[in-house]
N, C-alpha and C positions, 0 to 999 in steps of 0.2 A: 400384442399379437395373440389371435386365439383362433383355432380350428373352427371348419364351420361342415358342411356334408361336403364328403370324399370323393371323386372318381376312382375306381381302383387304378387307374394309369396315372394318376396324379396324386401331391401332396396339396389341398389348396390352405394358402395363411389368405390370413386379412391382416392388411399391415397397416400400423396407425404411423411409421415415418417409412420415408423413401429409402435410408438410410440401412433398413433391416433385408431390401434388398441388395443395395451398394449400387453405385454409379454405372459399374460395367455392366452388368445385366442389364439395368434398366435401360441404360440407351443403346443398349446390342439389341434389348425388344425393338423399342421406338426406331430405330434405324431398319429393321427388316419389316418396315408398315409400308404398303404404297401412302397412304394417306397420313405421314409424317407431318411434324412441323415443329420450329422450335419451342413451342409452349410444352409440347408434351415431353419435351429434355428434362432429365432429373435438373440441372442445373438453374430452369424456371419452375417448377414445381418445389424444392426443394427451398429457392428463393422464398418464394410465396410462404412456405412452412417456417421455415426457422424465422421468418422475420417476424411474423406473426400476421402477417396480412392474411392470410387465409391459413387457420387454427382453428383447436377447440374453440379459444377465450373469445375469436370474432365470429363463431358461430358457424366455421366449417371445421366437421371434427372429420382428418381423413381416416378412410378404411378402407384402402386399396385393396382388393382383389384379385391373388395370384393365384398363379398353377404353376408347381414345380413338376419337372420331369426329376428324379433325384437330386440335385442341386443347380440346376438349370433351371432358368424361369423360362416357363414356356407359354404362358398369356395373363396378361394384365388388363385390368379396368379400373381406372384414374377414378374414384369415388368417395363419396364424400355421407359421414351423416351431418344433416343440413338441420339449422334452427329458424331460416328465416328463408323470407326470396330473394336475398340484396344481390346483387352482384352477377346476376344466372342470363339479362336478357331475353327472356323467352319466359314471359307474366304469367305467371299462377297465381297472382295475388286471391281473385277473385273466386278461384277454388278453394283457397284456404280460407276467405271469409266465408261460406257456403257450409264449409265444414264447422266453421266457430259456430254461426247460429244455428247449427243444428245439435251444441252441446258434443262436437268430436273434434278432437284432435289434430289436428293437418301434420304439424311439426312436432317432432324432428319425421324428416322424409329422407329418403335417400336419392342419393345426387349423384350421375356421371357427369362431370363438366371439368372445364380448366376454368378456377375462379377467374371473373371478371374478365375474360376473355371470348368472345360472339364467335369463335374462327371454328368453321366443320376443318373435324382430323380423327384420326381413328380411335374410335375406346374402346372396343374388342379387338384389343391387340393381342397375337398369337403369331405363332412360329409357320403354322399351318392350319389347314382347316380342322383336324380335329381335335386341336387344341383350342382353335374360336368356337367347333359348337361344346365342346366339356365346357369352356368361360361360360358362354350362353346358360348351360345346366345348372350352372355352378350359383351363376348370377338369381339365377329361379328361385332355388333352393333359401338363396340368402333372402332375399325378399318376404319370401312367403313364411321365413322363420322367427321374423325378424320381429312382428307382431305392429311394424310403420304403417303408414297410410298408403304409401304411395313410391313408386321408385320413377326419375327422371332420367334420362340418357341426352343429355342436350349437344347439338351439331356433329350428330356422325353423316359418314357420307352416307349417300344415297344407300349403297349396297347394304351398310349395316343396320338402315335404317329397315329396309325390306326384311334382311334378315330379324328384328326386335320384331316387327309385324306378324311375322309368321309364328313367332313366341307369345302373343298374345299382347303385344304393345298398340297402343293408340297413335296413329303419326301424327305429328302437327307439322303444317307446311308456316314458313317465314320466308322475307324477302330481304336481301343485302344489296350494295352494287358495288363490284367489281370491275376495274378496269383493266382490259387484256392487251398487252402489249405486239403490237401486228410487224415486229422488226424494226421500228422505227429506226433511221439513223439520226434522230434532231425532235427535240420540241417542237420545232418549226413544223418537220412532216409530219407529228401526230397532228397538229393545226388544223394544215392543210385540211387534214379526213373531215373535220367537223364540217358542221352549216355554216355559212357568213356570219349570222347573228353571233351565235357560241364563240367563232372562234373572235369576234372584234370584241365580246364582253373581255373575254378572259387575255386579251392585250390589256384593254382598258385596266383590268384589274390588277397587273402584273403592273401597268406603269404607274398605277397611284400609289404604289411601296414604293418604290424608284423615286418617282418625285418628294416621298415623306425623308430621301436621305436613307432609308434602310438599307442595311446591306446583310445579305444569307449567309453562313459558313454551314457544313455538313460536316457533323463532326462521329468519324465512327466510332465502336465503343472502345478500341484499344486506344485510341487517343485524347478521350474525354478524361477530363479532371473529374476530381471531387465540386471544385468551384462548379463546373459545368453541369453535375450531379444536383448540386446544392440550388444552384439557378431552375433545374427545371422540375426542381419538387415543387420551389416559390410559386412557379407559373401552375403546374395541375394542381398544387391548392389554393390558388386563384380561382383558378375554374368552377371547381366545386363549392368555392364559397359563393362565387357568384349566382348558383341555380340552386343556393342555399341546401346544401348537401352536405356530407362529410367524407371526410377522403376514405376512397378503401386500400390503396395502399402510403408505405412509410418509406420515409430516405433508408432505409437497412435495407429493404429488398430493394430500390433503385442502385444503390451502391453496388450489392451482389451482383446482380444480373449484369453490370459495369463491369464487374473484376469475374466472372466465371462464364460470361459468354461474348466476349469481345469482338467474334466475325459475327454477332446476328442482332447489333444493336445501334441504332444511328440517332442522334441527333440532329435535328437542324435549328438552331440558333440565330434569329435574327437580333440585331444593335444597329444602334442609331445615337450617334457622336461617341463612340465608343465605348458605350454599356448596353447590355445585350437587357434587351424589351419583351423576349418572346422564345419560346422553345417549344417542339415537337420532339416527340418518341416514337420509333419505328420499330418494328422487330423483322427481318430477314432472312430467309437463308436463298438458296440458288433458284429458287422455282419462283417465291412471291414474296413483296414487301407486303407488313402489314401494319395499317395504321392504328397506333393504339391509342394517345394522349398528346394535349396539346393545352397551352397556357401563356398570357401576356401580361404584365406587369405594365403596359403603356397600349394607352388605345390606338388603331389605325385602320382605317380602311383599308378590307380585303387583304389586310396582314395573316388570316386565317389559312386564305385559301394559299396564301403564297406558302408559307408554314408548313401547313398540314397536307396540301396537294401539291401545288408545282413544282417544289424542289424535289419531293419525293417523284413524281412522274419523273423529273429529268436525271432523279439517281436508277430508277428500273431500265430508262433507256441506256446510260452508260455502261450499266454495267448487263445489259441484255436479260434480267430478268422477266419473266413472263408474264405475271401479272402483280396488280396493286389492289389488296382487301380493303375498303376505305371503314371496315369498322360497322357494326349495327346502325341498322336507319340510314337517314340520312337524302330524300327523293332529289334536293338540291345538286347531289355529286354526278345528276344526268347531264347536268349541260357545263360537265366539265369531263363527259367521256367515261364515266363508268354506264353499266349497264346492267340490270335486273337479272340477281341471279336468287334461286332458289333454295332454301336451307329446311333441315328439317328436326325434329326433336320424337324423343317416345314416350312414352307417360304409359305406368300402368298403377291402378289404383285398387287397393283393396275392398275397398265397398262396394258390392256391385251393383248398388242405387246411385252412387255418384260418378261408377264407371262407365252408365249408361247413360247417364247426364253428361258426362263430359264427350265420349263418344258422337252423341248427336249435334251437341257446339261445336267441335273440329267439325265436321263433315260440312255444317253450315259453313263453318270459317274458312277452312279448306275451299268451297267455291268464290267464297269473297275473295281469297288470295290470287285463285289464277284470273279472276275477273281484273286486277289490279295489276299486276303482271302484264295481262293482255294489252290494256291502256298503257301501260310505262312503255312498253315493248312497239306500241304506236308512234312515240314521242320521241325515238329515237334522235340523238344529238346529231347523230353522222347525216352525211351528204345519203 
């Protein structure tokens, strides 16, 4: 923990563990955000730290960014000093090799983001608004003292986005699909909404796991084992080895988030003759499922979609959640009923030869996106 410049209405630390603010504050802040969600729970964040999955050692060293009102945390930003771009979703690679042959430094940068998590939720969290624009201040300060290349602010909503804009931030626009849930009472009647074509693939698809003998269970986190735990690490480091990668997280944070957030965590589990072939990971709370990882240990046709989509669709309808995040990317998830939604990111960069460079690529890019947008948004699945 070390001081960084003051508000005189505020005490600001920079906290390198979650820990130095304690559980209650922290998720007394994140509870009073409209743009909440379980990632930014000390209980996932926290995970992420003590396991090591996002750490100094793996190249996110955190430095949280508070404002105390005398022993009251009165605004936080989830931040990180960053050594690499793994994990962030939102490419800068190509800035950072730009900066190597020019003989400059890119790395370490600083990072608002929740590791390895694509999901917009708030990171100029604050009690009130003059507690978000001191953060803002605050945040300035640190940047510009810090002697880095660059600061990132990845998926705040829209409004905070506008607000980093007016501070001197670059926006970048991204595209996700989301699936919004219109009251369904049945799988059957979300169906119904689609085209003919959509909806007889995704029968098709649904009955060739049925004919392989598969069968689903949905297992939430209070009632997930270790075994269940241990099965769907095997499957996400399946995954990853298959696209020849390396995992970025480990069974200690699968474990934790098992035993410290049991109402926002689902498995679904497919087997076939009685050993389980396949597992997805969800994270939830009342307002949206969100898709995070998925892995098979036995091959099968449209085992994916039924895994990682339909059973999740049909757990948002039972329990009348609103919508389904299907996770970064993904243009496939249109003709299964999600739809092109907008995300955004802020970048400011200390050079101001490459802040001008980067500047006139978003604004290009920025038109390619809503050009793209336009088109998906043509193609719609629905009747």
């Amino acid at each position: 923990m070390r001081p960084t410049l003051d508000n005189p209405d505020y005490r600001t630390r920079i906290l390198s563990s979650l820990a130095e603010a304690g559980q209650s504050a922290w998720d007394g802040l994140v509870q009073a955000q409209t743009e909440a969600n379980p990632f930014l729970s000390y209980a996932f964040l926290h995970a992420l730290h003590e396991s090591g999955s996002a750490s100094e050692d793996s190249g996110w060293q955190p430095q949280f960014l508070t404002l105390w009102r005398g022993d009251a945390l009165a605004a936080a930003l989830p931040m990180y000093a960053k050594f690499h771009s793994y994990g962030e979703y939102v490419f800068d690679w190509a800035w950072a090799d730009a900066y190597r042959r020019n003989g400059l430094d890119y790395y370490p940068k600083l990072l608002s983001a929740i590791p390895f998590t694509p999901v917009t939720g708030s990171r100029l969290m604050a009690i009130d608004d003059a507690a978000r624009a001191a953060l803002l201040q605050a945040l300035l300060g640190v940047q510009q003292a810090s002697g880095l290349s660059s600061t990132h602010i990845l998926y705040p909503p829209q409004a905070e986005a506008l607000q980093l804009e007016a501070a001197g931030f670059l926006l970048r626009k991204g595209v996700q699909f989301h699936w919004q849930n219109e009251s369904y009472d049945s799988f059957e009647q979300f169906l119904a909404t689609l085209e003919q074509k959509k909806r007889k693939n995704i029968r098709a698809e649904r009955r060739k796991v049925q004919e392989a003998g598969i069968t689903l269970r949905r297992v939430e986190g209070r009632d997930a084992t270790e075994a269940d735990w241990r099965f769907f690490k095997r499957c996400y480091d399946h995954t990853y080895r298959e696209h020849y990668s390396t995992p970025y997280l480990n069974l200690d944070f699968f474990l934790r988030i098992g035993a410290t957030m049991p109402d926002n965590v689902l498995l679904v589990v497919a087997e076939r003759d009685g050993r389980p072939i396949a597992s997805s990971l969800l994270v939830y709370d009342r307002h949206a499922l969100y898709g995070r990882y998925w892995g098979c240990v036995e091959h099968h046709p449209c085992l994916h979609f039924e895994t990682a989509y339909y059973q999740p669709l049909e757990f948002c309808i039972e329990r009348r959640i609103a919508a389904f995040e299907g996770g970064a990317q993904g243009e496939h998830k249109m003709a299964r009923g999600f739809l092109p939604q907008q995300t955004w990111s802020a970048h400011w960069l200390a050079h101001p030869g490459f802040s001008d460079a980067v500047e006139r690529f978003l604004a290009q890019e920025g038109k390619g996106v809503e050009a793209y947008v336009g088109e998906l948004n043509e193609r719609s699945p629905f009747k």
